[in-house]
N, C-alpha and C positions, 0 to 999 in steps of 0.2 A: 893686240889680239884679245878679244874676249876669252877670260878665265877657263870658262867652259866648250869653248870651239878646239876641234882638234885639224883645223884647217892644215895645211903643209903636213901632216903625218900622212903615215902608211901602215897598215895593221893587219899583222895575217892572225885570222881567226881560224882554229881548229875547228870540224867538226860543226860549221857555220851551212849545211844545206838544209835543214830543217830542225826545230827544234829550238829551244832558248839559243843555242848560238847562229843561228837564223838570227832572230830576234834582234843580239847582241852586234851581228854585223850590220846589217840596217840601220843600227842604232849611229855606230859608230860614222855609218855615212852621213848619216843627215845632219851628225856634226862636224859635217865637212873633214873626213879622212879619206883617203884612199884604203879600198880596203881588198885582201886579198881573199876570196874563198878557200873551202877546202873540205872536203870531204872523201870516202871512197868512190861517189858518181852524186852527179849530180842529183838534188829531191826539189827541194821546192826552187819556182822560179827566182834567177838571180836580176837582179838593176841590170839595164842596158849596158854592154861595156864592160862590165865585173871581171875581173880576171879570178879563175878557178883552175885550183891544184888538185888533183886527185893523190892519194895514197891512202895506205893500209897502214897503220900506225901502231898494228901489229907485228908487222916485221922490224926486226933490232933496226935495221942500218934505215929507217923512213925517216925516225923524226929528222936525223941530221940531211938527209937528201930532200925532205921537206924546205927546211929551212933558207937552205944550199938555191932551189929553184926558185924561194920568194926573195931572194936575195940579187938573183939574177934579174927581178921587174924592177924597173924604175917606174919612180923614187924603190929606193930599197926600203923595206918596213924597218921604222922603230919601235912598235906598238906591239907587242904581243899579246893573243887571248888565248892562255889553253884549257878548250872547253871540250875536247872531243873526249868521252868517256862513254860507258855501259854499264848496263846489270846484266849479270848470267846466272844470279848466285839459285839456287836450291836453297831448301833446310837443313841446316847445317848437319846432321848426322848421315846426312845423304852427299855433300859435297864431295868432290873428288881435288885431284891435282889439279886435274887440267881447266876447271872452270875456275881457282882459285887464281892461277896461274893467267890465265887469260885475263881477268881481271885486275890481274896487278902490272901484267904487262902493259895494258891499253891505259887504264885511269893512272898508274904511278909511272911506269917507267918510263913508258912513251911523254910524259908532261915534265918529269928531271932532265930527260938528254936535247925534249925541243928547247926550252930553257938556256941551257948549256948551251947548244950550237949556236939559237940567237943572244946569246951575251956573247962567247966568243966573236961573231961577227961583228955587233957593235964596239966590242974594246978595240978588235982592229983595226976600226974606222974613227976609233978616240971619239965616240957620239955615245951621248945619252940614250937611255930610255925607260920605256915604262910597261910594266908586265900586270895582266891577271890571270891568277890559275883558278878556274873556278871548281869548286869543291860541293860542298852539299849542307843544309842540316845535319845530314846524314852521320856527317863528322865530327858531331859531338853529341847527338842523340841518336842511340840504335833502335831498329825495327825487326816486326818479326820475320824470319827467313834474306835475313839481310846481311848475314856475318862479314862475307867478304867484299863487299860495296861500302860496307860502312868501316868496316878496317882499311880499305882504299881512301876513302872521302876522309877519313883524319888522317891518315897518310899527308895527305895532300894541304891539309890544315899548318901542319908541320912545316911542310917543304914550303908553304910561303914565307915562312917566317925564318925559316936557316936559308933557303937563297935570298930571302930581302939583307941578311947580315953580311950573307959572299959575295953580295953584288953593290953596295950603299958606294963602296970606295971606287968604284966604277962608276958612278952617278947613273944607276939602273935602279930604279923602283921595283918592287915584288910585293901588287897585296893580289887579297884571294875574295870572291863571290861566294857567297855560301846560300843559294836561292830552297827556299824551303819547300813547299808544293806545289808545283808547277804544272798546270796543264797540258804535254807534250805528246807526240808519238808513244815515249816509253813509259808513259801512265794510263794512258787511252782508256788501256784495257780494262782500266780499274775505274777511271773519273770519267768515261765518255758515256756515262745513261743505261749502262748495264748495270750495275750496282749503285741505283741512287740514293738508298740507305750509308751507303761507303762514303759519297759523296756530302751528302746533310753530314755525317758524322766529324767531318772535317770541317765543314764549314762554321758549325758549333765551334769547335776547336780552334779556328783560326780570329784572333781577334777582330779584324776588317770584315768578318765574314762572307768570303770568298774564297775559292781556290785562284790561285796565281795564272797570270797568263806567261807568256815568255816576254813579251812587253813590259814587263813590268822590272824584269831584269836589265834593262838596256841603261836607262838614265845612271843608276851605280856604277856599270862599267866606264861609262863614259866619263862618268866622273871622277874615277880613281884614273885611268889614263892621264886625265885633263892638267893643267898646269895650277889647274884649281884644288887639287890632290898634290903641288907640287912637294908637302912638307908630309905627305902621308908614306909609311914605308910598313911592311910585315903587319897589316893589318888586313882582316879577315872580315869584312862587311853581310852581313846578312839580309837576304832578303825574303823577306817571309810571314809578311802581314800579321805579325806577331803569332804566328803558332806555337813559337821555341818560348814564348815569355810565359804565360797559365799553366798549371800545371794540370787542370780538371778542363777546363774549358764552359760553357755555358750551357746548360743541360736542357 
């Protein structure tokens, strides 16, 4: 089988109905996986056939009854992508509990217990697998009014690399996507033609000179999945048309 085909796999993607993880499942099909949706209702249109799980990955007991239902499709998934995450954050002197909270439950907790439930189901089944958690820039360079998204997204920086060390002797892979500025729903606001001063100022900044599409995310996944990543583990890949690398940018 070619290095890079993910032919015979199955992949349930979080948080895959619009957005970079749109993107990422599409990706993963066209490299011949099976792949499972998932989001809380359906957004953008799925491939003819897609099987789609709805949940709230907010509530404690989803990610394990998530996993529990992608387990129940044949093939069962070996692939995991946990991509489902948000921003709520405020400026920080404004922040409360409950949007810190909400943001730690959805990006951190919910992405440790789906983790968990699909490793336990793979040791069960004495089968391999390969995981990515995607994270952000965000998790190693802070922004303004961003406290608790970006304490989330290095959260998550972390958790790839202590589950890629709890999971090795299991022969499960754990790396992480770390996609820099991305064109998406939850940027719109900012990069869609309202503020095109915002926009040129990034684009300065971005070494490729463009803001990211979610396309552009796909080929990395697929290749950390891919058996072509077979010797890769707790590593953290960036995707980000070198924004993270200048420190001024082109003026």
């Amino acid at each position: 089988m070619p290095p890079f085909s993910l032919a015979g796999s199955t992949a349930l993607v979080t948080g895959s109905t619009k957005g970079i993880g749109h993107a990422l499942a599409l990706g993963l099909g066209a490299a011949g996986a099976n792949v499972i949706f998932h989001g809380t209702k359906r957004s953008e249109p799925l491939p003819a056939g897609s099987r789609f799980i709805p949940a709230d990955l907010l509530a404690p007991e989803a990610p394990a009854a998530l996993v529990a239902a992608a387990f129940r499709e044949q093939p069962a998934p070996d692939l995991l992508v946990c991509n489902a995450g948000s921003f709520f954050d405020v400026p920080f002197l404004e922040m409360g509990a409950d949007r810190w909270e909400r943001t730690m439950n959805l990006n951190v907790r919910a992405t440790y217990f789906l983790v968990q439930a699909f490793a336990r189901e793979l040791v069960a089944r004495q089968q391999s697998g390969a995981i990515v958690i995607v994270s952000s820039t965000n998790g190693f360079q802070s922004e303004d009014d961003s406290t608790a998204y970006d304490t989330s997204k290095g959260a998550l920086v972390m958790m790839t690399r202590t589950l890629a060390q709890s999971l090795a002797p299991h022969r499960i892979r754990v790396n992480g996507l770390a996609p820099g500025l991305i064109h998406t729903p939850l940027t719109d606001s900012w990069l869609g033609g309202k503020k095109p001063e915002t926009r040129r100022h990034y684009e300065k900044k971005i070494l490729l000179g463009r803001i990211g599409e979610p396309v552009d995310c796909a080929g990395a996944t697929v290749f950390l999945l891919s058996t072509a990543a077979a010797y890769i583990t707790g590593q953290v890949l960036v995707v980000d048309g070198g924004l993270t690398v200048g420190q001024i940018g082109r003026m």
